[in-house]
C-alpha positions in Angstrom: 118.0 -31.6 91.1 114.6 -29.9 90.0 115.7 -30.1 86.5 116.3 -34.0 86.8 113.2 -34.5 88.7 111.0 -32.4 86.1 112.3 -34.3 83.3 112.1 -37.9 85.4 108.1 -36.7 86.1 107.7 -36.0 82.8 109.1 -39.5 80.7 106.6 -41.2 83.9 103.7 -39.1 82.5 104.5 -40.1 79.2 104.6 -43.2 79.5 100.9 -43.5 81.2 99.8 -41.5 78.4 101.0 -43.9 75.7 99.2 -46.4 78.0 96.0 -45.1 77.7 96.4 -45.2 74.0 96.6 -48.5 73.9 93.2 -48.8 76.1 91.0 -46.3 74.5 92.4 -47.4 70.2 93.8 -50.3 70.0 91.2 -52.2 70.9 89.0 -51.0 68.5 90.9 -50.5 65.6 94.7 -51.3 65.6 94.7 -55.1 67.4 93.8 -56.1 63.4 97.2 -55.6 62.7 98.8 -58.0 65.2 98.2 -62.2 64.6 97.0 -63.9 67.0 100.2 -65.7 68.3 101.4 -62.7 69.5 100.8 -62.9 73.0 102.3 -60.9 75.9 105.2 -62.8 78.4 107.6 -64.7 75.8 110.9 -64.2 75.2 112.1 -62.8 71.4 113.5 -65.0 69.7 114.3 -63.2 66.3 113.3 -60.3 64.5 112.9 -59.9 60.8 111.4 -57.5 58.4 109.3 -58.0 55.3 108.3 -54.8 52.7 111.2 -52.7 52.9 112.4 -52.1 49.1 113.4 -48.9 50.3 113.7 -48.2 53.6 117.1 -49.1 55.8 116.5 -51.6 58.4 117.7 -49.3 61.1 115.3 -46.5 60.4 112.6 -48.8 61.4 115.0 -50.3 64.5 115.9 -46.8 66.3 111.6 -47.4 66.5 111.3 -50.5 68.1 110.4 -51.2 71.8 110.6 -55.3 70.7 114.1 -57.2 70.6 115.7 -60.7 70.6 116.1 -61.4 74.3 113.2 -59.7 75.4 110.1 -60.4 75.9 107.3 -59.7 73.9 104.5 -56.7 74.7 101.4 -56.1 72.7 101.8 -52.7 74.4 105.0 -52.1 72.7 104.1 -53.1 69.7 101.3 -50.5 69.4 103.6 -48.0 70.8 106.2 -48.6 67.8 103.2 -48.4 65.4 102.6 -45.5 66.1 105.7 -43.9 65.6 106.7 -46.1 62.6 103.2 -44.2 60.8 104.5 -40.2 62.4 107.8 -41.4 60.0 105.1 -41.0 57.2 106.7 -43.7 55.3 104.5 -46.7 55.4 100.4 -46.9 54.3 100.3 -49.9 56.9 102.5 -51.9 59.4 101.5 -54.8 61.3 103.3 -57.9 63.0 103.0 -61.4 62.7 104.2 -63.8 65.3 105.6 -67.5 65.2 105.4 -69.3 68.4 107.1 -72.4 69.6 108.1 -74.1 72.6 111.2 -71.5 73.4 109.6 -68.6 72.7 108.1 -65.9 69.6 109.9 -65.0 66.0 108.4 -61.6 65.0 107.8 -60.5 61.4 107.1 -56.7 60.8 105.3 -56.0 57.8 105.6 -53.2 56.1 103.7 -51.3 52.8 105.5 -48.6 52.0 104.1 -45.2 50.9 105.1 -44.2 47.2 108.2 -42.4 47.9 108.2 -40.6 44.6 105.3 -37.9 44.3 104.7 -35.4 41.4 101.7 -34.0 42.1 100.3 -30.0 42.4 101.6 -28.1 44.7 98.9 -26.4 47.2 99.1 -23.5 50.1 96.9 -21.0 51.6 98.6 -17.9 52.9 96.2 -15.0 54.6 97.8 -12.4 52.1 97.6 -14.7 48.2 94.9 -16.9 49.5 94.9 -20.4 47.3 98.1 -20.5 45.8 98.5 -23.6 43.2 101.4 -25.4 40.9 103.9 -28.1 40.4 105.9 -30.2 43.6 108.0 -33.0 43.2 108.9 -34.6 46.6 110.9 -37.7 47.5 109.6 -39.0 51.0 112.8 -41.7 51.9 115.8 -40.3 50.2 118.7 -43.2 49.6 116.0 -44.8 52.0 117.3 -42.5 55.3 114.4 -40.7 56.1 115.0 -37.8 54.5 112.7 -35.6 52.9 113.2 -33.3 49.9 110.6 -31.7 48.1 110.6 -28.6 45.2 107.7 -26.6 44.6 106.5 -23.7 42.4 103.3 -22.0 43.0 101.1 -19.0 41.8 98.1 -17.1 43.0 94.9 -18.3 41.5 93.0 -14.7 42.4 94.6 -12.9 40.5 96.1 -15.1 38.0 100.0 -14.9 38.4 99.8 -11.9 40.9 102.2 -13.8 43.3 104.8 -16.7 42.6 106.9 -18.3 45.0 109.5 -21.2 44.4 110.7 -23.4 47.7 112.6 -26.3 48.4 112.2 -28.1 51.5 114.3 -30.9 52.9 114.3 -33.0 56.9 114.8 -36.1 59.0 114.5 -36.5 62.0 118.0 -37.8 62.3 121.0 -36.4 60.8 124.1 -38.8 60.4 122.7 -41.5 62.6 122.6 -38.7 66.0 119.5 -37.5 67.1 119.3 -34.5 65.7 116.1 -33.5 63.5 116.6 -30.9 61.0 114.5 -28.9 58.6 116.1 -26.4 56.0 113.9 -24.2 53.6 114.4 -22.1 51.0 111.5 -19.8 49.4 111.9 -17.2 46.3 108.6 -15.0 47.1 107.5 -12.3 44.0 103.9 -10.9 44.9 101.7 -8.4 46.1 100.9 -8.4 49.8 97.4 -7.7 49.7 97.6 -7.3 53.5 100.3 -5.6 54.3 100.1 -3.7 51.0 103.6 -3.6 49.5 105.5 -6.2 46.5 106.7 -8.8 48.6 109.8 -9.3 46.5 112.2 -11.5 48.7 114.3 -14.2 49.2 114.1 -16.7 52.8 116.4 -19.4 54.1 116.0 -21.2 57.9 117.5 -23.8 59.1 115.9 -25.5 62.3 118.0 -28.4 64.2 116.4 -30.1 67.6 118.7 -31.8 69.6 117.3 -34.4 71.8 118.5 -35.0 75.2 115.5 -37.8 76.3 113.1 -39.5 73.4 110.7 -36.5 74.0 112.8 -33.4 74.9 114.8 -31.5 72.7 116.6 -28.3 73.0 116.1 -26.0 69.7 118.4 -23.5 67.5 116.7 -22.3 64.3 118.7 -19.6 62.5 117.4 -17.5 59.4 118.3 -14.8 57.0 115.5 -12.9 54.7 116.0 -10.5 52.3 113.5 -8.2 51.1 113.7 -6.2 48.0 114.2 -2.4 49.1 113.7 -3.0 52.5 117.4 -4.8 53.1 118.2 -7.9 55.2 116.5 -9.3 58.3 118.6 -12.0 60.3 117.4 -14.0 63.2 118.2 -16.8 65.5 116.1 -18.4 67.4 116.6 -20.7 71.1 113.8 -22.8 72.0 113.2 -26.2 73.8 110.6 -28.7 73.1 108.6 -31.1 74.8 107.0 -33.5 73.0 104.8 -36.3 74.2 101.7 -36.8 71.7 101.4 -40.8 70.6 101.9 -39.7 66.9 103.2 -37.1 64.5 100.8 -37.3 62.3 97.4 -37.2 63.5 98.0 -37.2 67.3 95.0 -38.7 69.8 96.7 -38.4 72.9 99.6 -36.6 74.4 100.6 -33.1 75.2 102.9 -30.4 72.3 104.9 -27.7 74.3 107.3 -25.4 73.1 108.6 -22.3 74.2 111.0 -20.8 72.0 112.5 -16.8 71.5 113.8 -15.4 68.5 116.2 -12.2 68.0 115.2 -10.3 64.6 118.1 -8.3 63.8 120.5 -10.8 65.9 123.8 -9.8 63.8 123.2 -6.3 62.4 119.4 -4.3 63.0 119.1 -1.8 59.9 115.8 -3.2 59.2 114.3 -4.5 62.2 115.5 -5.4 65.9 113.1 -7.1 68.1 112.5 -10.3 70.1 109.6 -12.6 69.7 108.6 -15.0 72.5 106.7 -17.6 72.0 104.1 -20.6 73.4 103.0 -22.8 71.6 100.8 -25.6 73.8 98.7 -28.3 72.1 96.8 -31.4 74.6 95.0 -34.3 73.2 92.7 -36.6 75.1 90.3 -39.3 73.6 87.2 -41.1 74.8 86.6 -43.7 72.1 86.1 -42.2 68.7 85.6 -38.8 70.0 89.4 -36.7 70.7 89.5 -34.0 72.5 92.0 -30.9 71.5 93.0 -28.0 73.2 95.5 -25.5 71.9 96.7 -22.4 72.2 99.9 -19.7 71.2 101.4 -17.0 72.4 103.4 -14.6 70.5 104.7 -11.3 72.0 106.8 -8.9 70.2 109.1 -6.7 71.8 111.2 -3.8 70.1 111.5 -2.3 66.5 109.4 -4.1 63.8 108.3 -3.5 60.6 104.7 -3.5 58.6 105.9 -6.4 56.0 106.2 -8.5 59.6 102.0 -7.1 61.1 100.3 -10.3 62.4 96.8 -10.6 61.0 94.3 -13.2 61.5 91.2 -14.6 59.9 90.2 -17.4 57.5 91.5 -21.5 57.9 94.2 -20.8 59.6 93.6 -18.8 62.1 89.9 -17.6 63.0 87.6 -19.7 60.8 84.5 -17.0 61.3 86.6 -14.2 59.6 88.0 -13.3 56.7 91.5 -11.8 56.9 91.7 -8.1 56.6 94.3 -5.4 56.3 92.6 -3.0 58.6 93.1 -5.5 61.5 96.6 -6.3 62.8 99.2 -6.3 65.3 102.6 -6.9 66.9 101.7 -9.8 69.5 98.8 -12.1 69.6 97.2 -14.7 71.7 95.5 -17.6 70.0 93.1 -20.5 71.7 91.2 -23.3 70.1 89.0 -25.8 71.6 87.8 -28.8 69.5 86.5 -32.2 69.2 86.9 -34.4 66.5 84.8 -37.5 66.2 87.1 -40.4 64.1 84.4 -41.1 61.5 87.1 -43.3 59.8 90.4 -44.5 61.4 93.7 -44.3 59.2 93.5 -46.8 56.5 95.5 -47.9 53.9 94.6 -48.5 50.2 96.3 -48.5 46.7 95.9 -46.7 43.3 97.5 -47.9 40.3 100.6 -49.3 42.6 100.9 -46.3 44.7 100.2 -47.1 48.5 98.7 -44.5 50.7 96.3 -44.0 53.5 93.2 -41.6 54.0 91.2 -41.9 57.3 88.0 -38.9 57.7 87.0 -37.1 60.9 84.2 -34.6 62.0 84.9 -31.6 63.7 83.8 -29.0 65.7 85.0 -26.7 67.7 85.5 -22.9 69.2 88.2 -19.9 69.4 89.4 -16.9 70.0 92.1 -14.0 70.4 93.9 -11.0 71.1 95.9 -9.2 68.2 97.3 -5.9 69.6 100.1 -3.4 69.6 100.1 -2.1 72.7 101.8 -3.7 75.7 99.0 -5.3 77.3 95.6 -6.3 75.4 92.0 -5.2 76.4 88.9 -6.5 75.5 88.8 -4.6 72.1 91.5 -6.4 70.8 89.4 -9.7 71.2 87.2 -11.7 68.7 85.4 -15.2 68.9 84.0 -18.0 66.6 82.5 -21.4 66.3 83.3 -23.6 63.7 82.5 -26.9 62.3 83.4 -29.4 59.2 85.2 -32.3 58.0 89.1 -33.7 57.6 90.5 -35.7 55.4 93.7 -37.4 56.8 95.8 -37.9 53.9 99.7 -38.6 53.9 102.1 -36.0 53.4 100.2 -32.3 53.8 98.6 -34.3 57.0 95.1 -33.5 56.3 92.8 -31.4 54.4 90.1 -29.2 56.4 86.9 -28.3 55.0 85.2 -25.9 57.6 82.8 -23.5 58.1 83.1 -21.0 60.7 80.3 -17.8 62.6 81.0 -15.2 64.8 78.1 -12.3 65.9 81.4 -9.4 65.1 82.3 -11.1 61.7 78.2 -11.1 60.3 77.8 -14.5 58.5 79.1 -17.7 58.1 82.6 -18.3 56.6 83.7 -21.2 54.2 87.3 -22.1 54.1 89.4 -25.0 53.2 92.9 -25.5 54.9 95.8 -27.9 54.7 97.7 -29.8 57.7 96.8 -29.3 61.4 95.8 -25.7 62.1 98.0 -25.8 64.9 101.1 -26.0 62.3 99.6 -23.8 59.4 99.2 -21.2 61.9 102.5 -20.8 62.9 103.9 -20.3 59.3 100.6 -18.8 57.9 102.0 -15.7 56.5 104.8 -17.6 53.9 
């Protein structure tokens, strides 16, 4: 009973919270994209779609709050905007209505993004820094929703001192159930300069989230690494997810929480055996152009670990005051972020050469902090601090690109980095 009530409180809150989306954005920017004839309080009549070369109608339908028989919210229709653009499929999508005297015919627009995308291949790890090369990625494979995408990349500092191939592949659906999936596959050949070893190893995980209700989903992520020398490190991790933010890509309001633990060693421990819990919260809240985001993780490390597996932090994914450093590390660590980002400009779509895509720009600033220690419990040695400030570029794909420049009193001077996605996300794969 206080498991159905929970879950019950928690759709309600949801629900207000996509709400007050509507109130504090749509007004101001996304109300363009609906005609005027679409008013609230008349019944569907039919619903048709323009722009889809390559998407299946039914990946945009499993989206829609709007159908025949219904009748017709402006609120909904904002609502299914947003999560038609966290599909990352379309530059734009807007709706234009045809009235008469029994009711509304709706036409969704749609521009699609260019599904096909050669183009470099960039990451930032704390151990190889910028890492550049060659990706091709398909966005809407067989026009399903699936991802795939094959990169190579080297280090830049030293020239060809690491490598690393990957494929990745997802959807959030996986023959028409609700089941998102994400599979990946790296080929890692480089020195660590952190950890201080050749990082000579292969990596596959699998991640599947079943959902039970549109916004909680029960996790299961196996893995298997192999590290050259070392031997094999298996795990499998149980997690569930709650996830209420109004988009994917480029959330403004809404709350991330997941809470997940992992077995290292879960089949046979010759290499490692211990369990990793972990927290992950993120809460957005906006007040016109200016959002609000607070964050934090939690990992905790329990049991037998090796050095190739130290946590370290510093640089744009992480603590933007510091610079990462081999000297400082540890099994657990707590991570917190507080930051407001002013929407200097709101997603927008635009065209080059035939290509469609969609860039929007935002100022931020912001402050953090953490533990990183061994022992079981932290003290205040095992703390540091910094402010930060700089620019994003929301772009499609890699989510944005972050431009920052961070200080803290125990780091000495101001620190320039440049990162790619959310920080929230980078940090939680930053070491591969």
């Amino acid at each position: 009973m206080q498991g159905a009530f929970f879950v019950s409180t928690f759709e309600q809150m949801n629900r207000i919270l996509l709400s007050l989306t509507v109130l504090f954005f749509a007004a101001a920017n996304a109300f363009s994209a609906v005609s005027d004839a679409c008013t609230d309080g008349k019944k569907i009549l039919n619903v048709r779609y323009s722009g889809l070369k390559e998407t299946k109608p039914h990946v945009v339908e499993r989206e829609l709050l709007n159908a025949p028989g219904q009748i017709f919210s402006v609120e909904n229709f904002h609502i299914e905007k947003l999560n038609l653009e966290s599909l990352d499929l379309f530059s734009d999508v807007s709706l234009v209505c045809t009235e008469s005297a029994d009711g509304l015919d709706l036409e969704y627009r749609f521009t699609e993004l260019w599904h096909w995308i050669p183009s470099p291949a960039g990451k930032k790890t704390d151990q190889d820094g910028w890492m550049l090369g060659l990706a091709l990625a398909h966005l809407n494979v067989a026009g399903e929703d699936v991802r795939v995408e094959a990169q190579y990349r080297t280090s830049l500092s030293p020239l060809f001192d690491a490598k690393e191939f990957a494929i990745y592949a997802s959807s959030p659906w996986l023959l028409g159930l609700p089941l998102s999936w994400n599979f990946e596959f790296l080929r890692t050949d480089s020195w660590d300069a952190l950890r201080n070893f050749y990082d000579r190893s292969w990596y596959a995980h699998l991640e599947i989230g079943a959902r039970l209700l549109k916004n909680v989903s029960l996790l299961w992520a196996p893995s298997y690494r192999y590290v050259q020398k070392y031997g094999s490190v298996p795990d499998l991790g149980l997690g569930v997810l709650l996830d209420a933010r109004d988009s994917k890509v480029d959330p403004h309001l809404g709350a991330y929480e997941e809470f997940r633990v992992t077995r290292y060693g879960v089949f046979y421990a010759d290499v490692e055996d211990y369990v990793e819990y972990l927290w992950d919260n993120r809460l957005y809240f906006p007040v016109g152009r200016l959002i609000t985001g607070a964050s934090s993780l939690l990992r905790y490390r329990p049991g037998t670990q090796m050095f190739f597996d130290r946590l370290h932090q510093g640089g744009a994914n992480t603590l933007r005051g510091f610079d990462p450093d081999s000297s400082i590390h540890g099994r657990h660590e707590a991570i917190w972020n507080v930051e407001e980002r002013f929407v200097l400009l709101e997603r927008r779509p635009f065209s080059v050469l035939g290509a469609n895509l969609f860039w929007g720009v935002q100022l931020v600033a912001g402050v953090e902090g953490s533990f990183l220690w061994d022992s079981t419990t932290p003290d205040w040695s095992d703390y540091r601090q910094s402010v930060y400030g700089g620019i994003h570029f929301i772009i499609p794909a890699l989510d944005r690109i972050r431009i920052e420049a961070g200080y803290s009193p125990d780091g000495g001077k101001i620190k320039a980095s440049v990162g790619l996605y959310d920080k929230n996300t980078s940090m939680r794969w930053r070491s591969r």
